[in-house]
C-alpha positions in Angstrom: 0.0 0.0 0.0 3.1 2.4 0.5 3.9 2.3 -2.9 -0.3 3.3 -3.7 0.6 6.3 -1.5 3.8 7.4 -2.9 2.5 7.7 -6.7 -0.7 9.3 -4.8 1.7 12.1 -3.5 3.7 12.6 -6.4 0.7 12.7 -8.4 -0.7 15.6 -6.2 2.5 17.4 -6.3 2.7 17.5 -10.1 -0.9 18.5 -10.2 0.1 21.4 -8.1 3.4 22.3 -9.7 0.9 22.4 -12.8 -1.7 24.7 -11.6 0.9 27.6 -10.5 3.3 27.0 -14.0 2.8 29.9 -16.6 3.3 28.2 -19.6 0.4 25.7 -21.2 2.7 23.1 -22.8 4.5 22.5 -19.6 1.0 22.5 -17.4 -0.4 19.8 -19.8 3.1 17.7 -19.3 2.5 18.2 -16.2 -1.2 17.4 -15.5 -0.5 14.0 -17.8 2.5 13.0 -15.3 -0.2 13.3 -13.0 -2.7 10.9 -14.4 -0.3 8.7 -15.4 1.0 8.3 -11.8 -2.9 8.8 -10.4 -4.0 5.7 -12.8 -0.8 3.2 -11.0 -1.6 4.5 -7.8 -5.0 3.1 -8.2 -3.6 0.0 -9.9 -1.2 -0.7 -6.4 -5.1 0.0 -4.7 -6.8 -2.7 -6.6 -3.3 -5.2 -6.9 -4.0 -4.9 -11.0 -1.4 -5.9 -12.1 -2.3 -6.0 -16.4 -3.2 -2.2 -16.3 -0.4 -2.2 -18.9 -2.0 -4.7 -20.9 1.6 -6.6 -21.3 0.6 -9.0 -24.0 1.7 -13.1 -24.2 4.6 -12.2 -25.9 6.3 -9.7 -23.6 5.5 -6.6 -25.5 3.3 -3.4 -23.8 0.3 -2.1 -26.5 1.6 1.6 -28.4 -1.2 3.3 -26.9 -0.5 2.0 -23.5 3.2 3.0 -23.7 2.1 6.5 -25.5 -0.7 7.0 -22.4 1.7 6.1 -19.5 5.2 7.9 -21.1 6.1 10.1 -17.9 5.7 6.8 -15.7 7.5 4.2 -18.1 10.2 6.9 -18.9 11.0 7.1 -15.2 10.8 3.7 -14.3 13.1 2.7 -17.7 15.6 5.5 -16.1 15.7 3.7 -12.7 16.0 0.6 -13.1 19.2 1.5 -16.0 20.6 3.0 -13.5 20.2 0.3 -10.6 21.4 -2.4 -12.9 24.6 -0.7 -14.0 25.3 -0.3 -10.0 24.3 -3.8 -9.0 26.6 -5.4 -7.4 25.2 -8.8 -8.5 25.5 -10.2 -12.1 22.4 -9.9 -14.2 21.5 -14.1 -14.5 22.8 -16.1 -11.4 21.5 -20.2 -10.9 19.9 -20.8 -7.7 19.7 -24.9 -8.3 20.8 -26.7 -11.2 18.6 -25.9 -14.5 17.1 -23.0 -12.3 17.9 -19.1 -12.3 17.2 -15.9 -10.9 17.7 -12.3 -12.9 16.6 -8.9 -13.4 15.4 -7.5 -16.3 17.3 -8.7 -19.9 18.8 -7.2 -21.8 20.1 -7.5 -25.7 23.7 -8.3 -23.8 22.3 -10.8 -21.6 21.8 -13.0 -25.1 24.9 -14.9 -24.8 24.7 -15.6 -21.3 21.1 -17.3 -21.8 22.7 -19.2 -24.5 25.4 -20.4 -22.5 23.4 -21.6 -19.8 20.9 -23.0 -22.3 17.9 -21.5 -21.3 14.9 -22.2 -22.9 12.3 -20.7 -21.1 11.2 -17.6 -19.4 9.4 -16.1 -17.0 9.0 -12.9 -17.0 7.1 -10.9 -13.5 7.1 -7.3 -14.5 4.1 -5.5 -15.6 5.5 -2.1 -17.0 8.9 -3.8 -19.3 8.4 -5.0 -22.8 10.2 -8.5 -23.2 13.4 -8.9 -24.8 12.9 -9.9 -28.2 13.0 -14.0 -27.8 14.1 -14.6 -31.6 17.9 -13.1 -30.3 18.0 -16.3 -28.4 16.8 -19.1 -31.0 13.4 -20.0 -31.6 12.7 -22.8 -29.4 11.7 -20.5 -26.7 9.2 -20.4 -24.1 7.8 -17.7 -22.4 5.3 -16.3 -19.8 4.4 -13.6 -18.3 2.5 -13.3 -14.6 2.1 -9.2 -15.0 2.9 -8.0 -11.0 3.5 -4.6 -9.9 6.6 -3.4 -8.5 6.9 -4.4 -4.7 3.3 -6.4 -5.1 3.1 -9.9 -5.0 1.6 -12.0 -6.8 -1.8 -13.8 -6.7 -3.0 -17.5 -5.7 -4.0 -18.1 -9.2 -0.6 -16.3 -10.5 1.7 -18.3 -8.6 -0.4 -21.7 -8.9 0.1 -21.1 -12.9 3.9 -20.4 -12.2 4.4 -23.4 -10.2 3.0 -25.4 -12.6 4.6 -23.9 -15.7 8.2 -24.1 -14.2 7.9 -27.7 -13.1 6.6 -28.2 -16.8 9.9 -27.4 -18.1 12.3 -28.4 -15.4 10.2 -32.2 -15.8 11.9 -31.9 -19.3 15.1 -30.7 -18.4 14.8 -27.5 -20.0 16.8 -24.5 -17.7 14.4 -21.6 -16.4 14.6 -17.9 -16.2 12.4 -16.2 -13.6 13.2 -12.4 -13.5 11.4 -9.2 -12.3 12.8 -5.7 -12.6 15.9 -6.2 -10.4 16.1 -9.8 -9.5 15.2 -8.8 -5.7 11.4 -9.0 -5.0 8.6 -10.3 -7.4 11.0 -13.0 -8.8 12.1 -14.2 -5.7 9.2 -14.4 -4.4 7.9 -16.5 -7.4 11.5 -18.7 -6.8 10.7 -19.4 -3.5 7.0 -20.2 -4.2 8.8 -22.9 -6.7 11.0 -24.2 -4.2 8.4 -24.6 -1.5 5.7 -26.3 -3.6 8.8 -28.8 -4.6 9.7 -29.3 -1.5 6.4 -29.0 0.7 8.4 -30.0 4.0 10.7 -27.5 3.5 11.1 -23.8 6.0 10.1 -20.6 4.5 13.0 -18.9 6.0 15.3 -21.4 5.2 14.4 -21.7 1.4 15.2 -17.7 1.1 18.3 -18.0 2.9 19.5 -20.6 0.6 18.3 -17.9 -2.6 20.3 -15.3 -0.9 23.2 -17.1 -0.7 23.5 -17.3 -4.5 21.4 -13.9 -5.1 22.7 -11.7 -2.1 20.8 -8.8 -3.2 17.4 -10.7 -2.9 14.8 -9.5 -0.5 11.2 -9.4 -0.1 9.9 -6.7 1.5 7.1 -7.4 4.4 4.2 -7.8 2.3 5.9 -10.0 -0.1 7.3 -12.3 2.5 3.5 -11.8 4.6 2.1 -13.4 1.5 4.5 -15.8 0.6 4.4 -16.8 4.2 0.8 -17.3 3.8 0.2 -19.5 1.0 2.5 -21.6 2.3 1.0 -22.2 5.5 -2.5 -22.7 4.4 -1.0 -25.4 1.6 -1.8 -23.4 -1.5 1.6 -23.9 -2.7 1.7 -27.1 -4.4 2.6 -28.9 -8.1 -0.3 -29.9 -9.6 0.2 -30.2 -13.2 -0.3 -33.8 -13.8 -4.0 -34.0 -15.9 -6.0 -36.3 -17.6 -8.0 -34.6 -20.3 -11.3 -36.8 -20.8 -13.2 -35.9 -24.4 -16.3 -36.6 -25.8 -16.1 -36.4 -29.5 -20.1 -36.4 -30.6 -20.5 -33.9 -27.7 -22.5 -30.5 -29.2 -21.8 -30.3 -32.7 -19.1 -32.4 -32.5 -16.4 -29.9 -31.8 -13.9 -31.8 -30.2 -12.4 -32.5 -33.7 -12.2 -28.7 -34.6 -10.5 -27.7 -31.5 -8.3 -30.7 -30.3 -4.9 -29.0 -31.4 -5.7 -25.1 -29.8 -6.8 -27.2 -26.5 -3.6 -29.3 -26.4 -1.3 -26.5 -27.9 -2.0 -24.5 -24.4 -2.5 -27.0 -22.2 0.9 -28.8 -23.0 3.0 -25.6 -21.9 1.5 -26.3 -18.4 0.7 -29.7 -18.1 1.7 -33.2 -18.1 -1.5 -33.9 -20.3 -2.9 -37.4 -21.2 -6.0 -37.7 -23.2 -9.1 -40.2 -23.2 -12.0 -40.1 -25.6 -15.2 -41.4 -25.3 -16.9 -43.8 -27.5 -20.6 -45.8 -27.5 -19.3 -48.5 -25.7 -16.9 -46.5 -22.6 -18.5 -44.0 -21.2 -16.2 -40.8 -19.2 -17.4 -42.4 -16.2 -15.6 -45.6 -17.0 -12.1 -43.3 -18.5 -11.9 -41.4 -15.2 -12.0 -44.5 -13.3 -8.8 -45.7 -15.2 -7.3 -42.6 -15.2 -7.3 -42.7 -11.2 -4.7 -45.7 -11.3 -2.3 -42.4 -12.9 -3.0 -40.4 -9.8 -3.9 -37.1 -11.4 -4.2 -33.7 -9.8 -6.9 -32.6 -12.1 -9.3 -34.3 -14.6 -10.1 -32.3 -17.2 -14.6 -33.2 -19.0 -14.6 -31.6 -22.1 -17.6 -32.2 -23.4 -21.4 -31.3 -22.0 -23.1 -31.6 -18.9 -24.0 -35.2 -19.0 -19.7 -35.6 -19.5 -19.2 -33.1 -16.8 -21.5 -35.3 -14.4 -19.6 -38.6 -15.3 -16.3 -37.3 -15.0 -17.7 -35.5 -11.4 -18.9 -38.9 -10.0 -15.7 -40.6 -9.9 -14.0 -37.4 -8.5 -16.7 -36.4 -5.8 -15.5 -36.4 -2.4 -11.5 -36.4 -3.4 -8.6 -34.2 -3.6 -8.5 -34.3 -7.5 -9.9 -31.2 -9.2 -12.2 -30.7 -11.6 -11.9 -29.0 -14.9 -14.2 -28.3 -17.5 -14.1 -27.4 -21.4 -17.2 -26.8 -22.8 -18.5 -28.2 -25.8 -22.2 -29.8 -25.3 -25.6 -27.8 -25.8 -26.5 -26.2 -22.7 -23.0 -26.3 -21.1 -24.9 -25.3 -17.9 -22.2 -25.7 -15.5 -20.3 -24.3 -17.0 -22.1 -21.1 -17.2 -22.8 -21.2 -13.5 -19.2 -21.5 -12.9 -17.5 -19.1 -15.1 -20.0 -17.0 -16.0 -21.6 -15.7 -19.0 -18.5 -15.2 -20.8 -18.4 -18.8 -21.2 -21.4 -19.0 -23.6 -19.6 -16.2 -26.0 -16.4 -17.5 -25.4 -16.5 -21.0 -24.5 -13.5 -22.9 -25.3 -11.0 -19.5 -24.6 -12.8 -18.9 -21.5 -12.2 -22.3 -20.1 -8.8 -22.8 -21.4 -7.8 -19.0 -19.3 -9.7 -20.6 -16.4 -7.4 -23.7 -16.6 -3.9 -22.5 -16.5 -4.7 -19.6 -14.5 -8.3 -20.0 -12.3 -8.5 -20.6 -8.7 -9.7 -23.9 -6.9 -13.1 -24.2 -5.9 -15.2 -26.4 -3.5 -19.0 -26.7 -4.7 -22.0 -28.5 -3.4 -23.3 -31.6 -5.2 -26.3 -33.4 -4.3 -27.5 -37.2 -4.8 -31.4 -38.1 -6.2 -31.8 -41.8 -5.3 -28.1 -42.4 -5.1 -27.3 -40.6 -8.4 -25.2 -37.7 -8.2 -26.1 -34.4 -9.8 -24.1 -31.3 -9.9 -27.4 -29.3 -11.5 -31.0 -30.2 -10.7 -33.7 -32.2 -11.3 -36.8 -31.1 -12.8 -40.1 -32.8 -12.8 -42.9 -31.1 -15.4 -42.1 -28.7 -17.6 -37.9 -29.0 -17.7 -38.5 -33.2 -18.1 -40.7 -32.6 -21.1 -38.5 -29.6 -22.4 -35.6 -32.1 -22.2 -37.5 -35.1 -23.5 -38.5 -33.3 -26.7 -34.7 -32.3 -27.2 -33.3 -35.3 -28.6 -30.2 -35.8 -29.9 -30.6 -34.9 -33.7 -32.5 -32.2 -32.1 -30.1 -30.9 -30.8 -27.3 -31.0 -33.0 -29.4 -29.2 -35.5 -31.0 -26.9 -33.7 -28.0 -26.2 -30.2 -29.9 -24.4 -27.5 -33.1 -23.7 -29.8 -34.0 -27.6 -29.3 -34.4 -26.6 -25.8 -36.5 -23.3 -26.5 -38.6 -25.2 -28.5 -39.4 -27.9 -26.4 -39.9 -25.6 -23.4 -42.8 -23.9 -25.5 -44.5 -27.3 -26.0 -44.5 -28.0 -22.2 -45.7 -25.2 -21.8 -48.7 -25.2 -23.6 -49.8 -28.7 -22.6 -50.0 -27.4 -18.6 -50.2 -30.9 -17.3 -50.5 -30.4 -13.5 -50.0 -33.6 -11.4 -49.8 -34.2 -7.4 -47.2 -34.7 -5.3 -46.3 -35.3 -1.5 -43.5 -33.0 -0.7 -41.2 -33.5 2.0 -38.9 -31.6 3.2 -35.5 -32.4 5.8 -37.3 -33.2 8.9 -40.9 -31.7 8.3 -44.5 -32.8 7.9 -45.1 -33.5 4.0 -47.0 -31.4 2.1 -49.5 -31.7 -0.9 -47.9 -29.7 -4.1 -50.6 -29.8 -7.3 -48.3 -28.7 -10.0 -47.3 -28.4 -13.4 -43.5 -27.6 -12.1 -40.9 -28.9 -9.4 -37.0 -28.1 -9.6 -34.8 -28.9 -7.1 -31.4 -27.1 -7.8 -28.3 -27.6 -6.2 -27.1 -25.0 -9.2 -28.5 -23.8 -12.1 -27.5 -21.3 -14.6 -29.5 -17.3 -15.1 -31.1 -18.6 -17.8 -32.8 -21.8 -16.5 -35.9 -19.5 -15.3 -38.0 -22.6 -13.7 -35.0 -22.7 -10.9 -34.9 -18.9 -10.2 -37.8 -19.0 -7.5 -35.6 -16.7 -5.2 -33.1 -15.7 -7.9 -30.2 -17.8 -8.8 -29.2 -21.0 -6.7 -26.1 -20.5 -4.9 -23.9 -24.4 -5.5 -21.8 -23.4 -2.5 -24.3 -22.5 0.3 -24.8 -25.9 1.8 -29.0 -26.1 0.8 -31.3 -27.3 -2.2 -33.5 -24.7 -3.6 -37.3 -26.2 -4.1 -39.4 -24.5 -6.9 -42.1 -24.7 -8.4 -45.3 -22.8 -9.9 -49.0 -22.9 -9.5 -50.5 -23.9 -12.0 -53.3 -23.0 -14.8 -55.7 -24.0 -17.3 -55.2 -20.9 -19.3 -51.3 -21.0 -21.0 -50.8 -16.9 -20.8 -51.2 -17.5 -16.7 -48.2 -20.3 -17.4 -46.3 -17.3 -19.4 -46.9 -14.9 -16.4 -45.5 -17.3 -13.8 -42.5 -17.3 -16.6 -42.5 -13.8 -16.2 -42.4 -13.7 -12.3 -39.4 -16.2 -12.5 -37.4 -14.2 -14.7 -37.9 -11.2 -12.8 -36.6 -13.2 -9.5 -33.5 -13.8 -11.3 -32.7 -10.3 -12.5 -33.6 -8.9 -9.1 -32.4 -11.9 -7.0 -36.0 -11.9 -5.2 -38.8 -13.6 -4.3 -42.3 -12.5 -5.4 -44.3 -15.8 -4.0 -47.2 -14.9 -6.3 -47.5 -18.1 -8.5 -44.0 -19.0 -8.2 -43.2 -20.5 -4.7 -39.4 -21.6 -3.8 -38.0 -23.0 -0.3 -34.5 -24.3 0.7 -33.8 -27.7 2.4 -31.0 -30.0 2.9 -33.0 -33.0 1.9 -36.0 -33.5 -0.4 -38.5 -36.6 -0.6 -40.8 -36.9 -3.4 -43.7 -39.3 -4.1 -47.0 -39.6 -6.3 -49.6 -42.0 -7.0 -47.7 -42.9 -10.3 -44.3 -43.2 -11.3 -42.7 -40.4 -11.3 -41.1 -38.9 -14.9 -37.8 -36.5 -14.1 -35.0 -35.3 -15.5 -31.5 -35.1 -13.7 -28.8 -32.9 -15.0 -30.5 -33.3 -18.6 -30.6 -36.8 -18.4 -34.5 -38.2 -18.0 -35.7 -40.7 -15.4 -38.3 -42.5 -13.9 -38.9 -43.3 -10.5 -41.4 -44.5 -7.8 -40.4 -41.8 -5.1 -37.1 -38.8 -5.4 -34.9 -38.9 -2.6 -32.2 -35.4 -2.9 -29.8 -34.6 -0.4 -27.0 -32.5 -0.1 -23.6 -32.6 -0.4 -21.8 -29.5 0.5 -18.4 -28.6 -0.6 -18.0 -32.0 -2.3 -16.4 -31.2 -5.5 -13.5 -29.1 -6.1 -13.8 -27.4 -9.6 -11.5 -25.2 -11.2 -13.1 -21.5 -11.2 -11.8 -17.6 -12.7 -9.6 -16.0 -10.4 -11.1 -14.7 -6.9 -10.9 -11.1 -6.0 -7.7 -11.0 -3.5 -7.0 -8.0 -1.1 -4.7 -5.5 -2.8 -1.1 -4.7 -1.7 
């Protein structure tokens, strides 16, 4: 935060020397310096570390550079100056294969060859990379923008960790450098070290990189952070993944996007691959992959794929990731957001080298587990109508179409409802979801807004219902507006919360669970909170 609070003051002091200077040109060089330092000061606030939009290959946007000139000048000035006093060479190897520097340079060239380096990381924000083709062209680099004296995030360091054991795994020697070689990439060297060596002392691990690097120091909140992560076991190598595909998934886009998947993936991960076909399911794949011991199994593919994969992994320390590629892809729209229906296959692929870990709910309906919800009425005959040429014709619109069928039939039916340790309760309806999750979009769930999958409790909806359709298409209405305004009207749309959920009827029961459709005698749903651990985007983290 000092460093928010410096910039701050400078910033007001060059806004000051510009309101008293006489001449205009001068008072607008000014007033920019100020901005410029105003906008990093509130970039230390918020610990944003990309405000400089430093792209994947090292280099800092024109306009950026032309926007942020009195900052980048004086920073290029400094740290000039600091290197040609150091009192440390520029590259220095910590371990074997491993090394810490500042900021290269054209001269370091032949150094990086000598030592054979390959790859490169690079955690600065406001440098350009050197130009990599100097070296040779089998060079790989990354960059985890962090501002000067900040440190870097969960998500940053987790994709560091993994992306430096990726190499070292193949013998190839590692750069990490930061401005000067003394804060941001010692601090990721030391994450490194520490995740390598889980039993190893904080202190002692930066003792041993000061003995090679003497100038290297992290400053309090560095060390505060660092310190941190370790203790609560966030530091940890976790690259070994098991990417489980099913090809007919969607419209069949596993073929189309195989080689972008596995071209970014491989730079992190030690990456085996499954497929599904008629006969093995990704339910049977993720059981074999289990004899590899994998950190993370990967379901690309749709939700029925997702659920598969999910019910091997439930209740263990492997993670799950998703790529999506069916029709609804409703998980992964409640996890990542609605970025991921724009942007599916980018978004997931950002959220897999560089998301956070997250524990969600799950629950079971008659010993089946769903990650979604099951639907009873309208969503089982929405899904029933939307078979599978359905929907590889029409995507989503299958869905759409069938919905508008159910609706207009308004079949109501009865139903005992019970709910965790209550009296049942008679339910005539044409409507029942029980969520665990369920996506903005998936109206007949939003009877008080959105579901929350992390908050330990079903969510029980369902509508009253009508003879005449347009009453249907107002209860619709009433749902939608729940989920824009995260409320509860209780008008014709009623919605309670429970850890467990019994079901009956006088006849066999027609449902659908997580898109799939059932049949049953009585529904049994419980919870099961923080069961699964998905991979998620990036948490908000307190700033420096």
């Amino acid at each position: 935060m000092y460093a928010a609070v410096a910039y701050l003051l400078m910033a007001v002091a060059l806004c000051a020397i510009a309101v008293v200077i006489k001449i205009p040109y001068f008072a607008i060089f000014f007033y920019w310096s100020a901005l410029s330092l105003l906008l990093v000061s509130l970039a230390y606030i918020a610990n944003l570390g990309r405000i400089f939009r430093k792209r994947q290959d090292g280099s800092i946007p024109w306009y950026i550079r032309w926007a942020f000139i009195p900052f980048l000048l004086g920073v290029q000035l400094y740290n000039s100056w600091q290197r040609r006093t150091d009192k440390v060479p520029p590259i220095q190897e910590v371990e074997p294969g491993l090394f810490l520097a500042c900021r290269l340079f054209p001269s370091d060239v032949e150094t990086l060859k000598h030592e054979n380096v390959t790859a490169i990381l690079d955690a600065t924000c406001e440098f350009d990379g050197l130009d990599w083709s100097l070296i040779g062209e089998n060079i790989s680099y990354l960059n985890i923008p962090v501002l000067d004296h900040a440190a870097p995030n969960r998500a940053q360091l987790r994709q560091a960790i993994n992306w430096i054991h990726h190499h070292r795994k193949r013998n190839r020697n590692v750069v990490v450098h930061c401005a000067l070689g003394r804060g941001r990439s010692v601090l990721v060297m030391a994450a490194y070290l520490l995740a390598k060596e889980p039993e190893a002392d904080l202190d002692e691990v930066l003792s041993r990189i000061q003995e090679t690097r003497e100038t290297a120091n992290l400053n309090r909140f560095q060390r505060k952070a660092l310190k941190k992560m370790h203790s609560s076991g966030e530091l940890e190598v976790r690259n070994k993944v098991c990417l489980i595909a099913n090809p007919v998934s969607g419209r069949k886009l596993w073929g189309e996007k195989k080689h972008e998947i596995m071209s970014r993936l491989n730079g992190y991960f030690d990456m085996s691959v499954k497929t599904t076909t008629e006969e093995v399911n990704a339910a049977m794949l993720a059981e074999q992959a289990l004899a590899d011991h994998p950190d993370m199994i990967i379901a690309c593919g749709g939700d029925g794929t997702v659920t598969e994969v999910a019910s091997v992994i439930c209740n263990s320390d492997i993670v799950l990731g998703i790529i999506p590629m069916g029709t609804a892809n409703a998980l992964a729209h409640v996890i990542m957001g609605i970025e991921s229906k724009a942007f599916g296959v980018d978004k997931a692929l950002d959220v897999l080298i560089s998301g956070d870990v997250q524990a969600i709910d799950t629950a079971r309906c008659n010993d089946e587990l769903t990650l979604l919800l099951i639907g009873l009425g309208f969503e089982q005959k929405m899904i029933e109508s939307a078979h599978r040429d359905a929907k590889n014709n029409s995507g989503q619109f299958a869905y759409l179409q069938g919905f508008w069928q159910a609706l207009g039939e308004h079949k109501a039916k009865d139903y005992e409802l019970t709910l965790d340790d209550m009296a049942p309760q008679s339910v005539h309806t044409n409507s029942m979801i029980i969520a665990n999750a369920a996506p903005i979009f998936t109206l007949l769930a939003q009877g008080r807004g959105q579901p929350e999958h992390d908050d330990g409790l079903l969510d029980v909806n369902w509508l009253e219902p009508a003879k005449d359709s347009s009453v249907n298409v107002l209860s619709i209405a009433e749902l939608a507006f729940n989920s824009v305004t995260q409320t509860q009207l209780d008008v014709n749309a009623h919605h309670t919360n429970a850890r467990k959920v019994r079901v009956t009827a006088n006849e066999p029961i027609d449902y659908v669970i997580d898109g799939e459709t059932r049949q049953a005698d009585e529904l049994v749903i419980e919870i099961q909170p923080s069961s699964l651990r998905v991979m998620a985007p990036q948490r908000n983290e307190e700033s420096s």
